[in-house]
VEXROVEX-466862 format. One line per 4 residues: number of its first residue (from 1); their letters; for each residue x, y, z of N, C-alpha, C. Coordinates in steps of 0.001 Angstrom, whole numbers, plus 500000, padded with zeros to 6 digits. Atoms other than C-alpha are relative to their C-alpha. Example, Ala and Ser with C-alpha at 12.3 -4.5 7.8 and 13.67 -1.06 7.14 Angstrom:
<vozas>
1 = as = 500890/498810/500000/512300/495500/507800/500900/501200/500000 | 499180/498810/499940/513670/498940/507140/499230/501090/500730
</vozas>
This chain:
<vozas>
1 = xxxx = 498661/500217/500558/542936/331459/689249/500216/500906/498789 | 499782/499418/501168/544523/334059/686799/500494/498639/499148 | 499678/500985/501149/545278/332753/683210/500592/500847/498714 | 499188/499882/501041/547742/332944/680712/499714/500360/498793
5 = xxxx = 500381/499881/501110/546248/334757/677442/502004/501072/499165 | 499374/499217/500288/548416/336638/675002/499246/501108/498826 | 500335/499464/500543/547674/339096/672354/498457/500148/498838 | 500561/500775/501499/546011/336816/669576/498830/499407/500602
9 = xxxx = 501073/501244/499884/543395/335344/672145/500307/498772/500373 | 499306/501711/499470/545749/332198/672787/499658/499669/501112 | 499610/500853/498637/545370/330782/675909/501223/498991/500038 | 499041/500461/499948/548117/329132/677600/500180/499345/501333
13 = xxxx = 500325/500515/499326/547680/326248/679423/501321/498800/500266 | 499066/500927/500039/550735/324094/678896/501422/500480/499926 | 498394/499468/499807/554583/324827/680023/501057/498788/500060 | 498868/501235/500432/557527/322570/678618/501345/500778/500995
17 = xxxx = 499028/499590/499005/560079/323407/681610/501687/498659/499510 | 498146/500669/500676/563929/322219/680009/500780/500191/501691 | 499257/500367/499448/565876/320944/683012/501277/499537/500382 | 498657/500223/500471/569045/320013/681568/500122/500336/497982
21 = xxxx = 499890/499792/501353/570254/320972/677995/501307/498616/499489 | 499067/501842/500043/572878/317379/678306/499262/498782/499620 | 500685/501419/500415/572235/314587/676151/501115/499809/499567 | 498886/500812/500046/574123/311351/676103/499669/499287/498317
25 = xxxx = 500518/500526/501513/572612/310961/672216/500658/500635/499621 | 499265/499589/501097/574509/312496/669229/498712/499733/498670 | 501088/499710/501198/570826/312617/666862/500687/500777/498885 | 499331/499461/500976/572031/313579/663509/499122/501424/499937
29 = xxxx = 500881/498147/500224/569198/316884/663511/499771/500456/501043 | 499627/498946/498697/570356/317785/667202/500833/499960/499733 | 498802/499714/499649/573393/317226/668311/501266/498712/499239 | 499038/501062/500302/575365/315183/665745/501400/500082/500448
33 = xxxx = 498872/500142/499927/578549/316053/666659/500238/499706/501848 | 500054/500773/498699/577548/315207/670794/499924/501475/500867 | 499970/498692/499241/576665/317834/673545/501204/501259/500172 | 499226/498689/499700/578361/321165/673773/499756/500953/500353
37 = xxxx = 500749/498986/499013/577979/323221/676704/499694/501555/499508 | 499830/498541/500425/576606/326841/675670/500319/501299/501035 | 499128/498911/499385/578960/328663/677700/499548/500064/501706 | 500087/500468/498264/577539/327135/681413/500160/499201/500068
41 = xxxx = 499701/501224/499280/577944/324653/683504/499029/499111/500263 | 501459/500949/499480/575819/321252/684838/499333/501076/501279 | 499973/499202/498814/576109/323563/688141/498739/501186/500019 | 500714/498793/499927/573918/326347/686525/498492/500142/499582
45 = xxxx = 501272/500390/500198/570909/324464/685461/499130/500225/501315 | 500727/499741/498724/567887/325069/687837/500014/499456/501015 | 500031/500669/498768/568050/324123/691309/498538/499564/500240 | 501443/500270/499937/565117/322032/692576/499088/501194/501009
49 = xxxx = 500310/498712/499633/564370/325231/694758/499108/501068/498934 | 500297/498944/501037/564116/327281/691605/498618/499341/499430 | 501276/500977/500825/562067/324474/689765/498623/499847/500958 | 500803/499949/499494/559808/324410/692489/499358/501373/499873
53 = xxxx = 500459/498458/499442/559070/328578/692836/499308/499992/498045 | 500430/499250/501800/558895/328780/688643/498428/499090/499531 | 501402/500868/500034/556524/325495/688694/498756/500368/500560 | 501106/499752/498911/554224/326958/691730/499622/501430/498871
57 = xxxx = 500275/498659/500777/554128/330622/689543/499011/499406/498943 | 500929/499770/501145/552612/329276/686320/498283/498854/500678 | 501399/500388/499076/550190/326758/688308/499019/501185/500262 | 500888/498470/499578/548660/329959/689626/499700/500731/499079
61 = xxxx = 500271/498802/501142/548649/331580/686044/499168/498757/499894 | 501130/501065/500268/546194/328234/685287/500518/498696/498846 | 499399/501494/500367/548977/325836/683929/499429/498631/500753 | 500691/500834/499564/547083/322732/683990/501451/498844/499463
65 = xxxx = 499970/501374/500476/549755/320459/682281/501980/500718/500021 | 498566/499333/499651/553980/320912/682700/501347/498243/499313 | 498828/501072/500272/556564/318760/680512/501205/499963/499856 | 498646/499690/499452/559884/317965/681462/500645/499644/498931
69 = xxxx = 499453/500343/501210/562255/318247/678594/501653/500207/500400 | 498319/500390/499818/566107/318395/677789/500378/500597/498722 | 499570/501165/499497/568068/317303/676594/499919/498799/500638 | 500470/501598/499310/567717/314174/678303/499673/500269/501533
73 = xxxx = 500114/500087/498100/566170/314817/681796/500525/499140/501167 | 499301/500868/499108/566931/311741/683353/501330/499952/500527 | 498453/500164/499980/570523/312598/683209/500220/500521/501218 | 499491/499247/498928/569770/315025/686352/499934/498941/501036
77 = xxxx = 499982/500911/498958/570609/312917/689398/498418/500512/500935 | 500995/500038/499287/567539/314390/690980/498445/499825/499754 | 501081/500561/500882/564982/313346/688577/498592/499820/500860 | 501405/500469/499393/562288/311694/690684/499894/501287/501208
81 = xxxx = 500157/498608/498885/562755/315059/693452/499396/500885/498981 | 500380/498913/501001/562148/317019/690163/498204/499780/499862 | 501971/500315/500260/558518/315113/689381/499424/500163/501205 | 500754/499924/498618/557675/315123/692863/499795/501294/500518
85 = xxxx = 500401/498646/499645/557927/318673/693481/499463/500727/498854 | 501530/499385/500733/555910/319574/690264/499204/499816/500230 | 501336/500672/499260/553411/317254/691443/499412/500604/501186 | 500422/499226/498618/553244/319546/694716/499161/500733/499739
89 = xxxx = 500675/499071/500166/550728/321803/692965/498582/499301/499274 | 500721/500520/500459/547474/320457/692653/499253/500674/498936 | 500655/499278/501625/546286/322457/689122/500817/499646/499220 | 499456/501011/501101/549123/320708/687710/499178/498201/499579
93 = xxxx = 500013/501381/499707/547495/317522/686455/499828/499176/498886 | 498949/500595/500696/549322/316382/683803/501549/500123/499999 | 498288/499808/500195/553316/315940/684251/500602/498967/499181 | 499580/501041/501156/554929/314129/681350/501573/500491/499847
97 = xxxx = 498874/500246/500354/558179/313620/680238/500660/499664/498618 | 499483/500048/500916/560191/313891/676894/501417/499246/500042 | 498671/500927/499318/563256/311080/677226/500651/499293/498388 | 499754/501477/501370/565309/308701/674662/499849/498936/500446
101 = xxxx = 500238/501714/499461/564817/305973/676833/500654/499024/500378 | 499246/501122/499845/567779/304666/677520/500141/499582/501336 | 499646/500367/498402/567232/304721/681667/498389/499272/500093 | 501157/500298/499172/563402/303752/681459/499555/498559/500818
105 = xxxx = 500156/501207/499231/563601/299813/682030/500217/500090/501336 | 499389/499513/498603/565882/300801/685194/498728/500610/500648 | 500734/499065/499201/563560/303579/686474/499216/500719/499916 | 501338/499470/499970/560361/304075/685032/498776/500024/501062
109 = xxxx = 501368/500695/498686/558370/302354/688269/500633/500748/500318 | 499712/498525/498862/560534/305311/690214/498861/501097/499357 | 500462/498906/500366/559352/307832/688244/498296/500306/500232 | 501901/500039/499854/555361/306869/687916/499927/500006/501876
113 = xxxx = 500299/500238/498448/555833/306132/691783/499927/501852/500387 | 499845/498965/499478/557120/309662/692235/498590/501337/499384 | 501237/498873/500252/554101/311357/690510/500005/499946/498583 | 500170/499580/501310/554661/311142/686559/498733/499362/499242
117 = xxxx = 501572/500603/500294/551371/310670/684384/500522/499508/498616 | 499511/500358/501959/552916/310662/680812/501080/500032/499594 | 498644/500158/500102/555755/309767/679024/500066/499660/498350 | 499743/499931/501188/557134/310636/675283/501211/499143/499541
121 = xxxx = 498951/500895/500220/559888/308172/674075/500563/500459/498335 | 499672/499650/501357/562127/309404/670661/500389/498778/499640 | 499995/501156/500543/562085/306226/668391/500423/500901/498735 | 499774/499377/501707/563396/307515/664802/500170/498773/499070
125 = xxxx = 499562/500703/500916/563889/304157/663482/499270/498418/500932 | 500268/500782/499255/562317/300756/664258/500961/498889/500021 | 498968/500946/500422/565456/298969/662734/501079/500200/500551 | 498780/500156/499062/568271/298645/665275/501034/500750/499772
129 = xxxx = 498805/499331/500543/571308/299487/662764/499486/501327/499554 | 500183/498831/500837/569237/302193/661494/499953/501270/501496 | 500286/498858/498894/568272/303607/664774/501441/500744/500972 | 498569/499504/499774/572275/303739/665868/500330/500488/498808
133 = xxxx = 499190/499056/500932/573156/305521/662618/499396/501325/500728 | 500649/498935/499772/570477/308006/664052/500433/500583/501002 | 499873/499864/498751/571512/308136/667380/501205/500275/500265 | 498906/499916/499980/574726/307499/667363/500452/498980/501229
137 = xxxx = 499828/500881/499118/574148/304850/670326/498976/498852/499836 | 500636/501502/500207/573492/301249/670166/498994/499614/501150 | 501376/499995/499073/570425/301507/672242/498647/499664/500017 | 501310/500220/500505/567692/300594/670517/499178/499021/500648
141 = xxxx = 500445/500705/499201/567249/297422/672524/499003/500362/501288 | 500315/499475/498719/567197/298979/675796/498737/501136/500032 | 501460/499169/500097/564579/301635/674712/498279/499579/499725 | 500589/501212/499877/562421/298637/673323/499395/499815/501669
145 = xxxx = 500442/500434/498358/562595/297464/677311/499362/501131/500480 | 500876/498518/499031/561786/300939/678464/498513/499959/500004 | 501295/499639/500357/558711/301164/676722/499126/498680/500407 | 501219/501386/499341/557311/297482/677749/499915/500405/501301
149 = xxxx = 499646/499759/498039/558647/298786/681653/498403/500903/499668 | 501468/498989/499308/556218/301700/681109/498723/499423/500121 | 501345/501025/499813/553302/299134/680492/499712/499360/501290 | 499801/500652/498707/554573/297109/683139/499510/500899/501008
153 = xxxx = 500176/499033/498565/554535/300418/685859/498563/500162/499726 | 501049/499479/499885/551047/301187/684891/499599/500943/498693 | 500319/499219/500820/551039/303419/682042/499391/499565/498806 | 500893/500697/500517/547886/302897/679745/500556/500848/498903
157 = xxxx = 499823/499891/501154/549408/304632/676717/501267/501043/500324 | 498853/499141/500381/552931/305948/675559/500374/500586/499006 | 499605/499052/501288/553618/308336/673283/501548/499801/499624 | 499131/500164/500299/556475/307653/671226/500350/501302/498432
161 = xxxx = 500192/499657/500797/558003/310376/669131/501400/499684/498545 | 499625/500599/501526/559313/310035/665497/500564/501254/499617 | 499887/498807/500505/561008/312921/663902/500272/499168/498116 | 499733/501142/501167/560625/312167/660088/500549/500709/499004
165 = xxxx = 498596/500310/500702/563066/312200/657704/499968/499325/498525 | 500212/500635/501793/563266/312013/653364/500915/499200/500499 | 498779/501172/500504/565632/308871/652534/500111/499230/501425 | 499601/500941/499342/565520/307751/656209/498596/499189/501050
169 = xxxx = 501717/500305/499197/561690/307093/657806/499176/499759/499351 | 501432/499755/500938/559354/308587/655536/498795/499047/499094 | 500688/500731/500842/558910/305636/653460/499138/498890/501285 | 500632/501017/499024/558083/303555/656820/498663/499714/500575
173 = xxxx = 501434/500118/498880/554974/304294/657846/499153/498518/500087 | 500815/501223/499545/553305/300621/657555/501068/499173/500364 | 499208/500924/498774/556240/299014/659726/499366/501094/501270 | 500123/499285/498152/555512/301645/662549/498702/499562/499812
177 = xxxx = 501499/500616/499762/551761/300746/661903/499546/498151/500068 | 499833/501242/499264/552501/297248/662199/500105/500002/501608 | 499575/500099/498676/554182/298102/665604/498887/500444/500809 | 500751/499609/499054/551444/300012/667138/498299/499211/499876
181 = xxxx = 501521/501096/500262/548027/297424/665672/499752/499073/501368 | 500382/500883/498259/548599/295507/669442/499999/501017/500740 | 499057/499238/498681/550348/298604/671252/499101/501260/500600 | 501072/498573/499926/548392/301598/673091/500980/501373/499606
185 = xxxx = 499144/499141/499827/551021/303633/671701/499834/500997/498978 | 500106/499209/500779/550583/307146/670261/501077/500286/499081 | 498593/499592/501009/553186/307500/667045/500283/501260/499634 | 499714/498650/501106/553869/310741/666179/501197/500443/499552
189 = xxxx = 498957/499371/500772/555715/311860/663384/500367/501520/500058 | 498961/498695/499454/557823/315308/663925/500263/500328/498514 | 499544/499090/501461/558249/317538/660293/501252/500639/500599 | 498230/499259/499245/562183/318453/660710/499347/501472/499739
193 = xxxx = 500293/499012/499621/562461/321323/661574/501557/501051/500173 | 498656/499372/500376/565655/323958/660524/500192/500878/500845 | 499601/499085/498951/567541/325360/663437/501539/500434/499162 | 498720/499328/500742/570840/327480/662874/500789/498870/499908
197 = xxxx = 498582/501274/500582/573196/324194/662755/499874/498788/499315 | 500452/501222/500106/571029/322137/661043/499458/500549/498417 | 500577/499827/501279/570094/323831/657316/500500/498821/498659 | 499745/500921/500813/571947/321516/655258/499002/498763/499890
201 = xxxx = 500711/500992/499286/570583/318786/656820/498851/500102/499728 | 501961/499918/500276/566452/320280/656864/500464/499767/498504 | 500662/499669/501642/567094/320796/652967/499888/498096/499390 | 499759/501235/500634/568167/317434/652380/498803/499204/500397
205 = xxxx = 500677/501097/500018/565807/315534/654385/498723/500399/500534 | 501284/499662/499680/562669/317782/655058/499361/499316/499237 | 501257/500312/500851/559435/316005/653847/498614/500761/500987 | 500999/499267/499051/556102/317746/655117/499245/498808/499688
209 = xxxx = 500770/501213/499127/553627/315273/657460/498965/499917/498526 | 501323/500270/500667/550950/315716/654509/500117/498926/499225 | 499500/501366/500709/552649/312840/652660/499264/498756/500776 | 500430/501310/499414/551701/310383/655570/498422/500645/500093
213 = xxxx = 501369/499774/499390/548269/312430/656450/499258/499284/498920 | 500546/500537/501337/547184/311639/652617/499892/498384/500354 | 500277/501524/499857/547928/308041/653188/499218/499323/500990 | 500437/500105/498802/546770/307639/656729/498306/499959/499701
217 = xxxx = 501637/500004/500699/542982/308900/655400/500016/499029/498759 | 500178/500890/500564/543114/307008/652558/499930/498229/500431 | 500404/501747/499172/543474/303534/654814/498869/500054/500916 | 500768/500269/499345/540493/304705/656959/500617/500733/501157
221 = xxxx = 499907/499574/498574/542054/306698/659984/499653/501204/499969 | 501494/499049/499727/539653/309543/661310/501253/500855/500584 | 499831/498809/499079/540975/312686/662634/498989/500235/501507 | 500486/499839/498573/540270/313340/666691/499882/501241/500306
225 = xxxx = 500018/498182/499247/539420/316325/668491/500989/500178/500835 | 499047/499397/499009/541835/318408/670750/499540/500255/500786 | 500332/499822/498522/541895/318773/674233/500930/501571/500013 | 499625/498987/499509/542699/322166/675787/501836/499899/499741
229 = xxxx = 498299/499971/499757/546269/321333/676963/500889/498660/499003 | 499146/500905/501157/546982/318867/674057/500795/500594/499516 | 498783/499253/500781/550413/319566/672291/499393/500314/498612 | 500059/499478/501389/550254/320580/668602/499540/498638/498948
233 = xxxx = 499935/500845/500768/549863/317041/666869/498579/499797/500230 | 501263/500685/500141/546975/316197/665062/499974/498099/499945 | 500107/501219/499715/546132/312794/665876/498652/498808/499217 | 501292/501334/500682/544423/309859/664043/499716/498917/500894
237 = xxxx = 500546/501433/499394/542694/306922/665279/499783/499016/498700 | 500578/500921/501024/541651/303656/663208/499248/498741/500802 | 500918/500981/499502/538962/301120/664262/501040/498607/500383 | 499518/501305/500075/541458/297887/663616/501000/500091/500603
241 = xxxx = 498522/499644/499275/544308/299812/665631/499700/500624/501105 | 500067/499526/497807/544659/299682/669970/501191/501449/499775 | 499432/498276/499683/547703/302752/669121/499449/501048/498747 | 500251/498620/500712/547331/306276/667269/501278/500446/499372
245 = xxxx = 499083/499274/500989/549054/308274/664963/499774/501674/499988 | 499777/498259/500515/550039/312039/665156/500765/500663/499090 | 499153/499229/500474/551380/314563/663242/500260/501057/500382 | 499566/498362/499584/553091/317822/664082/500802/500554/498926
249 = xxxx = 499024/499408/501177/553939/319548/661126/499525/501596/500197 | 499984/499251/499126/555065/322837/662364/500166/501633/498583 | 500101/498779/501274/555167/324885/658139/498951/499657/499818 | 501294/499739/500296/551641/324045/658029/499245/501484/500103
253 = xxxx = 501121/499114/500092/549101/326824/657259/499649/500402/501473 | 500962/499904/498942/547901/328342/660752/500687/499274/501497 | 499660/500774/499044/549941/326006/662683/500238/500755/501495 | 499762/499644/498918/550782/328460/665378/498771/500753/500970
257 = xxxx = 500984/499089/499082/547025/330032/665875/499538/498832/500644 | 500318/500357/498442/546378/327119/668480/501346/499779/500974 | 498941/500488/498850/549353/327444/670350/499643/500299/501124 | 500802/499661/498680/548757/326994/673820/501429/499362/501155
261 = xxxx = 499005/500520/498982/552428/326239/675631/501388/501260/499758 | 499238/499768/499351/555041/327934/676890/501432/499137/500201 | 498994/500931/499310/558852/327030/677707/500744/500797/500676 | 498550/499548/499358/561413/327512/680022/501442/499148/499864
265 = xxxx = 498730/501167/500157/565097/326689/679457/500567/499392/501359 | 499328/500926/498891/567289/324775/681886/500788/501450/500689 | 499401/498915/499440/568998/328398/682676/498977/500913/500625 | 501060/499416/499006/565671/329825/683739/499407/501143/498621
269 = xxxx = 500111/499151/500742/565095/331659/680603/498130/499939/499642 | 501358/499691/500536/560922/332381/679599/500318/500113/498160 | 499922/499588/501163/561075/331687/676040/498545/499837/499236 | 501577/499434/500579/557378/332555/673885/500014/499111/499140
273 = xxxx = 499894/500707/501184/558407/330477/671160/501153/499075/499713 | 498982/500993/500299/560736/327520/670391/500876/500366/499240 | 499135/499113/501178/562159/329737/667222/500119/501380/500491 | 499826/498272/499689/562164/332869/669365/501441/500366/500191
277 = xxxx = 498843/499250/500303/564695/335211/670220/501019/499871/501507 | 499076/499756/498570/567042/335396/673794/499116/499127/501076 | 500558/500610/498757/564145/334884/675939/499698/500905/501388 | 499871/499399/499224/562920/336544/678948/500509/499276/501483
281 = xxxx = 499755/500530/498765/564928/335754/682415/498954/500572/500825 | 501287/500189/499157/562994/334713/685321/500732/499333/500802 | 499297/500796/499055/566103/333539/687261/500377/500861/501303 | 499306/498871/498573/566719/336728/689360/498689/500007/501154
285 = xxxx = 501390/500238/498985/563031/336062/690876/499539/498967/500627 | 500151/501918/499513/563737/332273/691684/500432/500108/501474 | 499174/500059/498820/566104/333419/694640/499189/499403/501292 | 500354/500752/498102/563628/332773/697729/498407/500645/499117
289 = xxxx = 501382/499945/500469/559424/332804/697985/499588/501448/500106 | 500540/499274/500187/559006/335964/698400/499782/501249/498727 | 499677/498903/500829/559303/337290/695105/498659/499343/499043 | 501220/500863/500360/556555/334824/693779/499140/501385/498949
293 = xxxx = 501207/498920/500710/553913/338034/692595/500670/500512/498856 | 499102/499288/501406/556995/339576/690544/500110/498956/499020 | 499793/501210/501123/557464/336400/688753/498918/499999/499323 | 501234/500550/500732/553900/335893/687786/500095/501327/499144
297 = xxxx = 500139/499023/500966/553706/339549/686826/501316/500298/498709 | 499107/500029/501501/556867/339018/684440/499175/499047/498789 | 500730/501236/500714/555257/335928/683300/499172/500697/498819 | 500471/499895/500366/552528/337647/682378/500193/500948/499151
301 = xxxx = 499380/499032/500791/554182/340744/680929/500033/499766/499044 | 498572/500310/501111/556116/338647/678475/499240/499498/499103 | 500977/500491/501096/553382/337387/676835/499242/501181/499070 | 500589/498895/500791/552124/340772/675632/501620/500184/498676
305 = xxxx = 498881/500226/500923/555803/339944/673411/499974/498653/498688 | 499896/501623/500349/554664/336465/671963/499115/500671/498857 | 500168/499813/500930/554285/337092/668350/498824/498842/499284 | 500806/500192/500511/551701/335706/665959/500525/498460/499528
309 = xxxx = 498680/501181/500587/554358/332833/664135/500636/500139/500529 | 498437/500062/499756/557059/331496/664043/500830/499952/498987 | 499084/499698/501191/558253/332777/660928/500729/498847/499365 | 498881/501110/500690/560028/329478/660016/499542/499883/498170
313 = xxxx = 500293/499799/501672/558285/329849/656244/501258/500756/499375 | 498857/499067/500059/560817/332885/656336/501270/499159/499792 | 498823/500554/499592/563631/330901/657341/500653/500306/501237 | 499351/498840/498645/563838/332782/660500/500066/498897/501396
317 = xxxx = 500135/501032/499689/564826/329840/662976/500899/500932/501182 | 500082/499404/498909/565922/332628/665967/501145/499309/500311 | 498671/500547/499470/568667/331540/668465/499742/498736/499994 | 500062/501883/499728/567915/328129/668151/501063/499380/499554
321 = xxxx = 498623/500616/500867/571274/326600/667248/499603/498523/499939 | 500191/501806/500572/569701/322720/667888/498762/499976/501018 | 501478/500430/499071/566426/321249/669885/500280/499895/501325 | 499632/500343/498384/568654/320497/673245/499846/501528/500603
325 = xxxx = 499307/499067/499823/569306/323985/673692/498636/500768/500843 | 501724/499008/499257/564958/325128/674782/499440/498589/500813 | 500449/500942/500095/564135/321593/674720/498610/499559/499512 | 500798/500573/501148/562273/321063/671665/498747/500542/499834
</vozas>
């Protein structure tokens, strides 16, 4: 099996494939003011055709692990066709999912049925009114249910993520560590993160993760080792606690010399970096199977382009106008 290196030595074992850039949330550090199409249609997002040929390509580069992001995935009516034909490639074998949660009570037992292994849930608030100021939808309940459903279907631990926030999280951390002392649920906190429509906003309510890491060691929780195709969050454990605690704080020191993932947008775009630049297309090689070898060899091309950082120290936050837009 070829494999995904780039310049620096990286390996690249993990591909976040964006399926829809539509979310029915309004998050105040995405999309506060509510989705707004960037100049396509639902129509022009990947066909499950496409999603199948781009999924089978990086499998073969030695993608072991493939997460479905958004915007809100679930929103595509073909959702469980989508997991089931990633699942068609046996070197995929992790497929996870990035969601808000508001369909999982409904149709998390579809999804695990159809092939999904893991599943990320955005929680920003454990307090109801607080979590609809965040959201902008009175949902908090229903995401609650989601996350017991995923227990229910089978799933022995859910990752729930946190994006954290001066004046509106930050101070929380021993209510969320209340919540997870029964739960197998991984917490991780998210360091905002300043895209082009969102600077006001980072200045006001950036805090960097080292605030909670400091505290976190000081109560006794150990730092874990990384797995190959693990995302970016360092993760704690604690003896007296069934869930975990991550962090992903993304202006840390170094943070980008283990990167080891990849994304594609919902338009088919190859982007190197979440803060990168345009992106390389990879939609004119989706058309039918026989173009399969050209794809891989773009694939692999494009990585001799994948820079060292991600400049965000700079301020250099690339076309990223909000998180829906690569999917995160």
């Amino acid at each position: 099996m070829l494999q995904l290196t780039d310049a620096f030595a990286r390996k690249f074992y993990y591909l976040r494939l964006s399926i829809t850039d539509v979310c029915n949330f309004r998050c105040t550090y995405c999309l506060p003011d509510g989705y707004k199409p960037h100049g396509h249609s639902n129509k022009s997002f990947l066909s499950l055709d496409e999603i199948r040929r781009v999924s089978r390509a990086f499998a073969n580069l030695g993608t072991e692990k493939v997460r479905l992001t958004g915007g809100e995935p679930s929103l595509r009516r073909d959702f469980c066709e989508i997991i089931a034909t990633v699942r068609e490639n046996p070197s995929i074998k992790t497929l996870a999912v990035t969601t808000n949660g508001y369909r999982m009570a409904r149709d998390i037992a579809k999804w695990r049925d159809a092939g999904l292994t893991n599943i990320n849930v955005s929680v920003d608030s454990l307090d109801a009114r607080q979590f609809h100021a965040i959201t902008g939808q009175d949902k908090f309940h229903d995401v609650m249910a989601g996350i017991d459903a995923a227990f229910d279907a089978g799933f022995s631990k859910v990752k729930v993520n946190t994006v954290l926030m001066r004046d509106v999280n930050h101070a929380s951390l021993n209510t969320f560590l209340g919540w997870i002392k029964t739960r197998p649920i991984q917490l991780r906190f998210i360091e905002l993160m300043e895209t082009g429509d969102g600077g006001d906003l980072f200045r006001k309510h950036h805090v960097s993760g080292e605030v909670l890491r400091e505290q976190l060691v000081r109560q006794g929780w150990q730092l874990q080792l990384r797995a190959r195709s693990d995302g970016p969050a360092q993760v704690f454990s604690h003896p007296d606690y069934l869930g975990e605690i991550g962090l992903i704080m993304p202006y840390e020191k170094d943070f980008c010399a283990s990167c080891n993932r990849l994304r594609v947008s919902a338009i088919g775009n190859l982007h190197l970096c979440l803060f990168g630049e345009q992106g390389i297309p990879l939609r004119d090689l989706l058309a039918d199977d026989m173009q399969q070898d050209a794809l891989m060899d773009r694939i692999q091309g494009g990585l001799s382009r994948k820079k060292q950082t991600h400049f965000l120290h700079e301020g250099n936050t690339g076309v990223t106008q909000n998180l829906s837009f690569i999917g995160g």
